[in-house]
ZATILUM-223382 format. One record per residue (C-alpha): residue in one letter; x, y, z. Coordinates in pm, whole numbers, plus 50000, padded with zeros to 5 digits. Layout:
BEGIN
 aa     x     y     z
  A     X     Y     Z
...
This chain:
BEGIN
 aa     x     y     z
  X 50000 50000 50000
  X 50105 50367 49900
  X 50216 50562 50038
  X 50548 50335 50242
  X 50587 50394 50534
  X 50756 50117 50690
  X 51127 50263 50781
  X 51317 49981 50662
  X 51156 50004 50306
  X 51191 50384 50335
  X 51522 50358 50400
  X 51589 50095 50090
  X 51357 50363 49836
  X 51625 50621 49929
  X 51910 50392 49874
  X 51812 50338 49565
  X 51761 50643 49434
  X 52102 50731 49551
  X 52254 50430 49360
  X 52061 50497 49062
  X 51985 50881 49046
  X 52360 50969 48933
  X 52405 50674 48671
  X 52096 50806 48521
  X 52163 51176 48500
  X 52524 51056 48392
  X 52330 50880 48060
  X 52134 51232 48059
  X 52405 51445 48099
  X 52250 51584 48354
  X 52417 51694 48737
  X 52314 51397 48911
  X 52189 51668 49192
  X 51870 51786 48993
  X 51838 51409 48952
  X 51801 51349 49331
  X 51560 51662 49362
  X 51364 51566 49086
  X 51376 51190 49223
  X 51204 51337 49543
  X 50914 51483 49373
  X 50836 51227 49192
  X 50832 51023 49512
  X 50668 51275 49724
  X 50297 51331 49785
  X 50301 51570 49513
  X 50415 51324 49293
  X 50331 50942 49301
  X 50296 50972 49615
  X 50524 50611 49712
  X 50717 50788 50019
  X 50614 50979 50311
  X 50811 51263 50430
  X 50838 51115 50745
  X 51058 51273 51039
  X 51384 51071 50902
  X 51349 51352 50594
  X 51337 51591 50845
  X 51658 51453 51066
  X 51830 51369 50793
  X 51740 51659 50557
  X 51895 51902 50883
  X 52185 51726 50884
  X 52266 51710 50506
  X 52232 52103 50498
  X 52458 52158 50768
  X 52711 51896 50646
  X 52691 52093 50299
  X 52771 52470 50497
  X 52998 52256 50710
  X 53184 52112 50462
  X 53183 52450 50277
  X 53371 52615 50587
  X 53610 52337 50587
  X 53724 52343 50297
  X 53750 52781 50238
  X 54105 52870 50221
  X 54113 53083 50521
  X 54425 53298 50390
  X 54233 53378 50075
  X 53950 53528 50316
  X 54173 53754 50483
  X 54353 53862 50207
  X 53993 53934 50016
  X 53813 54027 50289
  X 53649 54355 50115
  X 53578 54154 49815
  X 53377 53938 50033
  X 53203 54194 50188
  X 53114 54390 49844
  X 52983 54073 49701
  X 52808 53976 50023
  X 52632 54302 50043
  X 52574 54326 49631
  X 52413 53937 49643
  X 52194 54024 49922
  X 52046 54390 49869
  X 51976 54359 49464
  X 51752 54068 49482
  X 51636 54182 49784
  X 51516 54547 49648
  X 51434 54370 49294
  X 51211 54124 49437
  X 51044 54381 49666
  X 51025 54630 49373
  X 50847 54358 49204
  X 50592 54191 49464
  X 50405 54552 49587
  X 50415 54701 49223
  X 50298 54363 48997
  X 50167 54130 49261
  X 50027 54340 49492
  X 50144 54182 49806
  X 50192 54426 50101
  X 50484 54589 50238
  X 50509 54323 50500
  X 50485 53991 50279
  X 50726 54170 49987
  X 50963 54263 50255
  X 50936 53852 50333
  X 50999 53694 50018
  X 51276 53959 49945
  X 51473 53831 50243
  X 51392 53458 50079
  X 51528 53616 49766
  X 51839 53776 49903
  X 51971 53403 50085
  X 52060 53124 49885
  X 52156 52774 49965
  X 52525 52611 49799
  X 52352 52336 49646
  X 52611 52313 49399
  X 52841 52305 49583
  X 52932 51913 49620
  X 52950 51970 49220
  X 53264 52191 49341
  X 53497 51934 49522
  X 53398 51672 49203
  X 53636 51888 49008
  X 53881 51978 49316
  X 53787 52354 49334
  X 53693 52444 49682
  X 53992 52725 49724
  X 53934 52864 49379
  X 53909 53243 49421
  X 53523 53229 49227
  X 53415 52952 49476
  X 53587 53125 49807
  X 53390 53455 49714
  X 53038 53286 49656
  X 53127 53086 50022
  X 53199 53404 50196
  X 52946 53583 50045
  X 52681 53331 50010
  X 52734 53383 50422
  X 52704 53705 50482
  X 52409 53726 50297
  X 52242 53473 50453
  X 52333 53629 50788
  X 52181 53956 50657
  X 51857 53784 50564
  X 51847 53608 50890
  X 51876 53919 51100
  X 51602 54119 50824
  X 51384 53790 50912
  X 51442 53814 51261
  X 51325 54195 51323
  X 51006 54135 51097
  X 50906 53852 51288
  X 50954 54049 51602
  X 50814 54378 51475
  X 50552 54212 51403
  X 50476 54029 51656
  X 50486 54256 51933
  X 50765 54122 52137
  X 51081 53931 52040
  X 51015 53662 52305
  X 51330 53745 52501
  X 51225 53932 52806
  X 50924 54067 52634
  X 51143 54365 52440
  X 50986 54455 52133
  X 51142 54399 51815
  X 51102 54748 51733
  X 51283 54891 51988
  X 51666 54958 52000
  X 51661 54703 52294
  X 51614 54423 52057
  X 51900 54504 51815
  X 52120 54550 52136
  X 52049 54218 52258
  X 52032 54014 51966
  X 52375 54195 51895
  X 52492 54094 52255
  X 52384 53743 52197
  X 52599 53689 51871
  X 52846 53881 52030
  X 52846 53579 52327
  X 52827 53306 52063
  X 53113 53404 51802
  X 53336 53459 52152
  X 53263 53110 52288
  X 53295 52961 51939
  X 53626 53110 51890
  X 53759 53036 52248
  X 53615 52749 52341
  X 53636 52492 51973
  X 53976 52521 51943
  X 54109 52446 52228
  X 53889 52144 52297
  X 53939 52045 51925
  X 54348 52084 52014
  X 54275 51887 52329
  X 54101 51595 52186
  X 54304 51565 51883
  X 54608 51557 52059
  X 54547 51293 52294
  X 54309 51057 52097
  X 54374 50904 51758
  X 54099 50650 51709
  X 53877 50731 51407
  X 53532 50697 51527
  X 53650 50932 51802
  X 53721 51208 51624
  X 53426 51213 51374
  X 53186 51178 51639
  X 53371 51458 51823
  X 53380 51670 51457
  X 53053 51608 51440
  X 52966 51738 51850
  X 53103 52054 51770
  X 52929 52124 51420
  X 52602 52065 51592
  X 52649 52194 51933
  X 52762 52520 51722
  X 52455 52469 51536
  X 52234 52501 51826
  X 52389 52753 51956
  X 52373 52973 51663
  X 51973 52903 51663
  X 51975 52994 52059
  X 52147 53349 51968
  X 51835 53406 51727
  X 52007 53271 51394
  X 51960 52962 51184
  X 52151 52631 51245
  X 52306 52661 50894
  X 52517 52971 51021
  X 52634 52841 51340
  X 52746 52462 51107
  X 52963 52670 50911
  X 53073 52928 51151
  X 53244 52582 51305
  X 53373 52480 50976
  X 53553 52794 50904
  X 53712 52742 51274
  X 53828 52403 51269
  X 53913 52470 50903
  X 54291 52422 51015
  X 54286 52138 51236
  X 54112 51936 50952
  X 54363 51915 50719
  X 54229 51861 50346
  X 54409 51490 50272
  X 54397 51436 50578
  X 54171 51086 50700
  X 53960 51235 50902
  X 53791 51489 50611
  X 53771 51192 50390
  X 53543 51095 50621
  X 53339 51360 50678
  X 53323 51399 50297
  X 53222 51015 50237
  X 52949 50984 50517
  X 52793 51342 50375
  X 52817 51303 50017
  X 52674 50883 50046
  X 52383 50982 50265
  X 52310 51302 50434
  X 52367 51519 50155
  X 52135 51310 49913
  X 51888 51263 50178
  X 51836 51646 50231
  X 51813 51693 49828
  X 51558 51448 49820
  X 51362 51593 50095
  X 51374 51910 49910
  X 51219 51758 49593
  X 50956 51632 49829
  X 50813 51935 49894
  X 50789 52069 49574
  X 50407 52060 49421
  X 50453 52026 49051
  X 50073 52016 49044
  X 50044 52372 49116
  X 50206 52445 48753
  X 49843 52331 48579
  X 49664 52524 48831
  X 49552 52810 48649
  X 49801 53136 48494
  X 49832 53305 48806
  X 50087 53084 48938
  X 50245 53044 48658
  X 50298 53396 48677
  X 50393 53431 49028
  X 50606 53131 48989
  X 50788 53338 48678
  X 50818 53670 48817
  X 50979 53501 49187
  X 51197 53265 48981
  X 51334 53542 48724
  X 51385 53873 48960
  X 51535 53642 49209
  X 51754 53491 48974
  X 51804 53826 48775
  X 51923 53947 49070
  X 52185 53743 49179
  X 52328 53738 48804
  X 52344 54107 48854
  X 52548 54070 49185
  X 52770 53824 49078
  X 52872 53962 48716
  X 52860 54312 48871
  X 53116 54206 49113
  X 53372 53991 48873
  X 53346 54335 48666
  X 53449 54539 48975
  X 53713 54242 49118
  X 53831 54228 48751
  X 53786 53853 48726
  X 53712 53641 48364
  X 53381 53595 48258
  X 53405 53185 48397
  X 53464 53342 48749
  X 53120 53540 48703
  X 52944 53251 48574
  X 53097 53029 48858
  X 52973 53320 49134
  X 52602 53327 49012
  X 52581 52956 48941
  X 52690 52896 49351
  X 52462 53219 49466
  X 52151 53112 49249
  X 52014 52861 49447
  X 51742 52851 49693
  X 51631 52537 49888
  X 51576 52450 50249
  X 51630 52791 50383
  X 51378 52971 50156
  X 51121 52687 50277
  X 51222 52769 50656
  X 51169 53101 50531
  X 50840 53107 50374
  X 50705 52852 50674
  X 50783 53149 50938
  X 50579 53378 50715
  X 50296 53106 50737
  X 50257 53132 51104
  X 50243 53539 51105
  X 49862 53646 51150
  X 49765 53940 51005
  X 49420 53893 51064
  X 49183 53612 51206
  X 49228 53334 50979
  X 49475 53543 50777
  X 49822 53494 50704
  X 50113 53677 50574
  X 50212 53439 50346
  X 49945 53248 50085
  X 49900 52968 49866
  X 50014 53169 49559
  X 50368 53270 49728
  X 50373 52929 49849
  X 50361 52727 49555
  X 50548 53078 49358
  X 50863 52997 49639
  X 50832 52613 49607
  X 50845 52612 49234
  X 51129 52884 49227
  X 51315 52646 49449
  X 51308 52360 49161
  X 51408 52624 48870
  X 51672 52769 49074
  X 51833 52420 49160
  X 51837 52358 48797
  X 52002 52616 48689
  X 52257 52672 48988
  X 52385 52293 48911
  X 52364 52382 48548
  X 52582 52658 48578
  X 52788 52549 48796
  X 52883 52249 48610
  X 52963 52447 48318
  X 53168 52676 48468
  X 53369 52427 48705
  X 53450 52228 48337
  X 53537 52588 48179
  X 53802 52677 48471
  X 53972 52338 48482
  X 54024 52349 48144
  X 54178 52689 48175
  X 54385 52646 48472
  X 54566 52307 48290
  X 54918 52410 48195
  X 55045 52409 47813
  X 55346 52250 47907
  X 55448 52075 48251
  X 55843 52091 48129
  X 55928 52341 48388
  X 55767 52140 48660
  X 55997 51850 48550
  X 56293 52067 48491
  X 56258 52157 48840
  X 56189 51826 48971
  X 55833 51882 49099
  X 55719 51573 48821
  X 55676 51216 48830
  X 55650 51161 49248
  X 55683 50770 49365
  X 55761 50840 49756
  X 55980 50556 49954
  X 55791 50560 50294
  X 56054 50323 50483
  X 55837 50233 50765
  X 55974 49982 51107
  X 55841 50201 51425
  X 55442 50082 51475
  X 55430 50390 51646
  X 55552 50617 51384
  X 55425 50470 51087
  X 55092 50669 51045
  X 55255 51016 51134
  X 55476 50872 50849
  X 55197 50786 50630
  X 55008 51108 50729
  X 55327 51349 50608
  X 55358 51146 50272
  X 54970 51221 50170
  X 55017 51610 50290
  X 55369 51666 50079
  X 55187 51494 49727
  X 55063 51663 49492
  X 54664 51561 49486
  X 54654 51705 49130
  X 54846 51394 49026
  X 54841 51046 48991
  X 55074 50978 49334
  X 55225 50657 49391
  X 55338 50554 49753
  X 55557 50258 49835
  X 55562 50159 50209
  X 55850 49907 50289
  X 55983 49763 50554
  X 56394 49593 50543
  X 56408 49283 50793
  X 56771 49209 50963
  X 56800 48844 50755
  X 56922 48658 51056
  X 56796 48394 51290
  X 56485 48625 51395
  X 56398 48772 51080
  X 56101 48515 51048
  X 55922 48703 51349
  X 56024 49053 51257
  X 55891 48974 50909
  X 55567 48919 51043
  X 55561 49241 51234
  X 55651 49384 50925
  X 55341 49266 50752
  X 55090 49323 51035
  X 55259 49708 50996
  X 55204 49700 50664
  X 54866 49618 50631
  X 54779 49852 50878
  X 54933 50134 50697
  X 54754 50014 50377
  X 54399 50023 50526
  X 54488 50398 50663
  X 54595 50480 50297
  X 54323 50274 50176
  X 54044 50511 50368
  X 54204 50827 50185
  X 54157 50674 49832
  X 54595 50681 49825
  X 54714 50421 49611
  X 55005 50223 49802
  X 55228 49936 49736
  X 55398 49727 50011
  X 55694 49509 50074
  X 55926 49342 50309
  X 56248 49251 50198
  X 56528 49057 50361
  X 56858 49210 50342
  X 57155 49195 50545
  X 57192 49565 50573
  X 56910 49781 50627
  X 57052 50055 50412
  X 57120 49883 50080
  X 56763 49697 50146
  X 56665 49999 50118
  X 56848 50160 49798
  X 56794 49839 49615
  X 56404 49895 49661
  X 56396 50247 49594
  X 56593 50194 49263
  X 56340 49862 49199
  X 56034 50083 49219
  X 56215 50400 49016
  X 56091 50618 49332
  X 56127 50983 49347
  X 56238 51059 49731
  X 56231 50870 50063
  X 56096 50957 50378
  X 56164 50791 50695
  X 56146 50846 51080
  X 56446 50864 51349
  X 56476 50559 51528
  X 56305 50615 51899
  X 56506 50302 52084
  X 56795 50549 52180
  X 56897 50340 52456
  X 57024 50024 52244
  X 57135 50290 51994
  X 57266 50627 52129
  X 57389 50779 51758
  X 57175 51038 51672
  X 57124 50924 51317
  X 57114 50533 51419
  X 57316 50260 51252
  X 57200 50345 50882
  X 57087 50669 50778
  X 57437 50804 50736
  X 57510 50522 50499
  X 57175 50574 50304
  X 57247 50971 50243
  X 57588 50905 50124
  X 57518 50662 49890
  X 57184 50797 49797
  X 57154 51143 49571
  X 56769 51154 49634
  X 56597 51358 49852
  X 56563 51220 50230
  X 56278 51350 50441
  X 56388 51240 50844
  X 56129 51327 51069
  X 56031 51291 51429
  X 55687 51395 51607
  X 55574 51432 51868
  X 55220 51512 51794
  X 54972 51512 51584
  X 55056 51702 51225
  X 54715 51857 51218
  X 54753 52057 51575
  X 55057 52221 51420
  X 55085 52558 51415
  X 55418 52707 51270
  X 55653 52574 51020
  X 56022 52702 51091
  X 56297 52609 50778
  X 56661 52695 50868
  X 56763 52746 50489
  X 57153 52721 50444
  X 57355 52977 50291
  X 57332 52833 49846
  X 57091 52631 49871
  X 56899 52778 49588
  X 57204 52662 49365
  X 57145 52264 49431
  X 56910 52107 49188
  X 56688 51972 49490
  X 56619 52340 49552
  X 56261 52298 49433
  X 56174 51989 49543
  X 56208 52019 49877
  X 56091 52395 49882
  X 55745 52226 49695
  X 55718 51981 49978
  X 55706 52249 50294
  X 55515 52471 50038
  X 55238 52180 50029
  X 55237 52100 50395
  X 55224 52472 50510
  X 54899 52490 50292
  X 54732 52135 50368
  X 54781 52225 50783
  X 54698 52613 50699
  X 54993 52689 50938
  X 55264 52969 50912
  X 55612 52959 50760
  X 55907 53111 50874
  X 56211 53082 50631
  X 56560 53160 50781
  X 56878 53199 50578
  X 57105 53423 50359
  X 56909 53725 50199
  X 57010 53570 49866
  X 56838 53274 49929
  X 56520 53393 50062
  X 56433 53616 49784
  X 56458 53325 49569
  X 56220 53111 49823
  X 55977 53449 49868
  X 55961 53472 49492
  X 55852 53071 49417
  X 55586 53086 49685
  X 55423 53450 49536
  X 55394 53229 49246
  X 55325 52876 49296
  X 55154 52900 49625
  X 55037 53287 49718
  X 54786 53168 50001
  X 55078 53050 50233
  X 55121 53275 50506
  X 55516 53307 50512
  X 55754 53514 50695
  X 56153 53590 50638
  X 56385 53595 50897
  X 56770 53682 50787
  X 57022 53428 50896
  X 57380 53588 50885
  X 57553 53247 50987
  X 57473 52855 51061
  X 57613 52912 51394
  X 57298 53108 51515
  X 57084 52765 51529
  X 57084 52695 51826
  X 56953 53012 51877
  X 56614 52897 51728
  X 56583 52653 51982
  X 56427 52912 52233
  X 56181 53030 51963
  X 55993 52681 51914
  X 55729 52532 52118
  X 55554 52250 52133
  X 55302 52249 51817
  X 55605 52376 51567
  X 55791 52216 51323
  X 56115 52238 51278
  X 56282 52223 50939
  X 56639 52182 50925
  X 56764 52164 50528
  X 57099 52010 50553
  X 57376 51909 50264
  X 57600 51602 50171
  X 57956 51646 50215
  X 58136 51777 49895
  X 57789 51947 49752
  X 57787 52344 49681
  X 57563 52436 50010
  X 57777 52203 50247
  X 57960 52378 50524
  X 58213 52243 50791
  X 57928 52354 51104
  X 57686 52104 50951
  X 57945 51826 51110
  X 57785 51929 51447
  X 57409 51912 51353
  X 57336 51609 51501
  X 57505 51751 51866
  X 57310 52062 51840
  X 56949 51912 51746
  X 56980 51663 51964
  X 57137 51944 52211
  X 56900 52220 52163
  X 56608 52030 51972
  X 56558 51746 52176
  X 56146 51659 52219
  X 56088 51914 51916
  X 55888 51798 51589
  X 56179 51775 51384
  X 56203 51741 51008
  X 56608 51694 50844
  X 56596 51712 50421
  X 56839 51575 50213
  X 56803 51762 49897
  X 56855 51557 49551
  X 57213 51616 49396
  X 57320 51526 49040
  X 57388 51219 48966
  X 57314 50892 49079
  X 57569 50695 49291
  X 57647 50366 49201
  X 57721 50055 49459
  X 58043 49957 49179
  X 58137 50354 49184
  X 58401 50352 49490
  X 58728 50449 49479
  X 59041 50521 49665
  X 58938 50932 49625
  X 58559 50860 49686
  X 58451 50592 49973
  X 58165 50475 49983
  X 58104 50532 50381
  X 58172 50816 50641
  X 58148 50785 50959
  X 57895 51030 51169
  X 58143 51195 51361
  X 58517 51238 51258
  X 58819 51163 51524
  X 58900 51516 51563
  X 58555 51627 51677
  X 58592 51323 51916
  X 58930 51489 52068
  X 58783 51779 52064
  X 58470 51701 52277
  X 58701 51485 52536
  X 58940 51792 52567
  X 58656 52015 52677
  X 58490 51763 52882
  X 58850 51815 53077
């Protein structure tokens, strides 16, 4: 019998059209979006009638439009917002107040609706909903200036239209509920201001430090999702309890733990999956739901309402958005990407229009009727079509702009064809390892990551290779939840440090990167029994790193640069790799060095990577490191870019790095790069001139540290 209502057969209808709704707009050409709104009316009471909009629609429906202003928040780039903050007030203010004054303009002079009910569906008018916006991270755009701008603004327009909302409702009411003030009075504005005043402070004291609190100390996955998840709805509710919607207060949380999220990081692929496989398609669908396509064979009066709301609201926002990529100067794509992102109008023109439904103007009167109803239910289906429409077509138009003519240079300077050695043995440093390797790749490529582990082939390397796989296979379900493509191995050898060159030359890889070993009491050398063996007979880069918490609570990102380092031909590479991790953490960079060199560095990032916030600190000498030591705390990184012996950046002092970091650094996130050198060094290349091993520390500096231990 129709309509279903059992909830396991409810559940299985929406499955379906979830599994089926894309492959079927694919054949159509069609964003698979419109196809889960459109799915929904024709399953809705409006349509065949085979679902009931039960209270699961509801639940879920809330929580797929706060994951989609969540996940919008998450993924702004945050130094793009500061740096444009006036554009993102201009286009805020532009994409609020011209459909706003259009759609009032047009509802007293050709509908005839009073003051009070134009004033209404204005405010609907002047909001909009980023429906589109999962079409965005399909095509790996979310910090594209275009989409940044309709974020921002998309926000403070909605917060404008709240607040209109909010004193109508009050005005016209009487009282605002609080205290009995009346929303006409200054009172009212002076404590609704007060009480988003209280919630932005509490937001912005309180979620980070809990979020650095919990992150720090607990690693299990469930954990922190269901703790990502606390604070998006606990901000959510707190938002509605300072008089604004729940959408605001999901992505005022976004935008805050924007940093500790890190974009590759697991954690966001979660959030993403869960959303974007149920949530997000269960709010769409709800929205279809509502929509009574009936009302179009109603008679020419709706028709005309529903034309006149659908093409001034619409008008309008095209006006904002093209107005504004005239005044910002950006292409023509960038416009059509702003309006398609602004255009849209779903659940919160519905919450909307509902309030206007329970204002009485007179017994058995209401401010809002049928005819602005349907009008606002219909514009929500024509506005979803052409928001994903548009926004498809513009997202296809920018990536095909944005591809470079020739990716030469990037090979020239050694930024091309990455297969990263992740030379794992510590279980409790692997996944830091495996976290640094997917924040240093470049997403934009097809990465390849090889995780190995070299067994000691003696009478216990039958256990320790079964360590080594249980590590493994670990590491390749926590690269398997990310989408990362790994291989694995364990290999035998009877020295770690050829195990490892042999494997690195098997799989053609790019650069290694490798922890310190943590058992310092069976080995006290600072670099341990191999790595001094692998660096000299290795012209790769080397990535050595030690933390000592999580990557995603750090903060700052110090690089002791020494003096020619711009003229080695790993220059690049390794200056790529900080560039990446400064942006996927959204943490500050200090470079120090020789004025020579950091002009170089400043220069790259303007033009490669111009969101990272980085700072220049001159560095007259090597022998002022240790100084640094006082300057870094707990949640920095320290990145110490040293040289093999005989290269053009090496200097005597860098014989006494591992003293001083172990010295000055000790219990410091630490990070030690290798840059590549020309050449490739053979295992049949020694000589009499050349040997093939050094030894950590020479005898001098040994009679040297006894003499001044006398």
């Amino acid at each position: 019998m129709l309509p279903i209502t059992d909830p396991t057969l409810i559940f299985f209808v929406v499955l379906l059209i979830v599994l089926f709704a894309p492959i079927i707009m694919s054949k159509l050409r069609i964003p698979h979006i419109i196809g889960m709104v459109l799915a929904g009316v024709l399953i809705g009471q409006y349509g065949f009638d085979i679902l009931e909009r039960d209270s699961s629609f509801e639940l879920f429906g809330r929580v797929g439009l706060y994951y989609i202003m969540f996940l919008a928040g998450l993924e702004m780039d945050m130094e793009s917002i500061k740096r444009n903050r006036n554009r993102f007030f201009i286009f805020g203010l532009l994409t609020c107040l011209v459909p706003l004054g259009l759609t009032y303009f047009m509802a007293t002079s050709w509908l005839g609706y009073s003051t009070q009910a134009s004033f209404l569906l204005g405010c609907i008018m002047a909001s909009n909903t980023l429906i589109a916006y999962p079409i965005i991270g399909r095509y790996g755009l979310q910090r594209h200036p275009s989409v940044a701008l309709s974020v921002g603004s998309s926000m403070i327009s909605l917060f404008l239209a709240l607040v209109m909302i909010a004193g109508l409702v009050s005005a016209f009411s009487g009282t605002s509920g609080d205290f009995g003030i009346s929303g006409s009075s200054a009172l009212f504005w002076l404590f609704f201001l007060l009480k988003l005043a209280a919630y932005i402070a509490i937001s912005l004291l309180l979620i980070p430090r809990l979020t650095r609190f919990f992150l720090r100390r607990y690693s299990d996955a469930v954990m922190q999702y269901i703790f990502v998840l606390s604070i998006m709805f606990c901000s959510a509710a707190l938002s509605e309890l300072a008089g604004l919607e729940g959408i605001f207060g999901a992505f005022i949380s976004g935008l805050i733990l924007n940093r500790y999220i890190p974009h590759v990081s697991p954690l966001m692929n979660r959030i993403e999956f869960i959303g974007n496989a149920l949530f997000i398609p269960y709010f769409l669908i709800g929205v279809g739901m509502l929509i009574n396509v009936r009302t179009l064979f109603g008679g020419g009066q709706v028709l005309w309402v529903v034309f006149l709301i659908a093409f001034f609201g619409t008008f309008g926002k095209a006006v904002a958005a093209y107005l504004s990529a005239l005044l910002f100067r950006l292409s023509k794509t960038d416009g059509h990407m702003m309006f398609g992102l602004t255009s849209a109008h779903a659940a919160g023109a519905i919450a909307m229009v509902m309030v206007g439904m329970r204002l009485e103007i007179a017994p058995g009167q209401y401010l809002v009727n049928d005819d602005m109803l349907n009008g606002v239910v219909m514009m929500i289906l024509v506005t979803c079509v052409i928001s994903t429409l548009m926004t498809e077509h513009a997202a296809k138009q920018i990536v095909i702009s944005n591809l470079p003519p020739d990716h030469s240079p990037l090979l020239k300077n050694g930024l091309g064809g990455e297969a990263i050695l992740l030379c794992v043995k510590y279980p409790e440093i692997a996944p830091s390892l495996l976290s640094l390797a997917r924040l240093v790749c470049d997403q934009q490529q097809d990465r390849e990551l090889i995780a190995l582990n070299v067994v000691y082939d003696d009478e216990h390397s039958a256990i320790a290779r079964e360590q080594g796989l249980q590590l493994l296979e670990q590491l390749q379900r926590q690269a398997a939840a990310t989408d990362m493509k790994m291989q694995t191995q364990v290999r035998l050898s009877t020295n770690i440090a050829n195990g490892i060159k042999h494997a690195f030359r098997e799989f053609a890889c790019s650069e290694i990167i490798m922890g310190m070993h943590v058992h310092t009491e069976t080995n006290p050398r600072f670099w341990g029994d191999f790595i001094q063996s692998l660096y000299n007979g290795l012209n790769r880069q080397i990535l050595l790193v030690r933390f000592v918490q999580p990557l995603n609570t750090l903060r700052r990102i110090k690089v002791a640069v020494p003096s020619r380092a711009e003229f080695e031909p790993g220059f690049h590479r390794w200056l790529e790799r900080i560039c990446r991790l400064a942006e996927n953490l959204d943490c500050r960079t200090e470079f120090h060095g020789r004025e020579e060199s950091l002009v170089l560095i400043n220069e790259y990032i303007r033009t490669l990577h111009p969101s990272i916030r980085a700072e220049y600190t001159p560095m007259s000498h090597w022998n002022e490191l240790p100084q640094l030591a006082s300057t870094i705390i707990d949640d920095h990184l320290f990145v110490v870019v040293t040289a093999r012996r005989g290269t053009i950046s090496y200097k005597n002092a860098l014989d006494r790095l591992p003293d001083e970091l172990q010295r000055y650094f000790s219990g410091k996130n630490l990070m030690i790069v290798f840059p590549d050198q020309y050449g490739d060094q053979k295992e049949d290349s020694m000589s009499f001139t050349e040997a093939q091993h050094r030894e950590e520390t020479s005898l001098y500096d040994s009679l040297l540290r006894l003499i001044h231990q006398r």
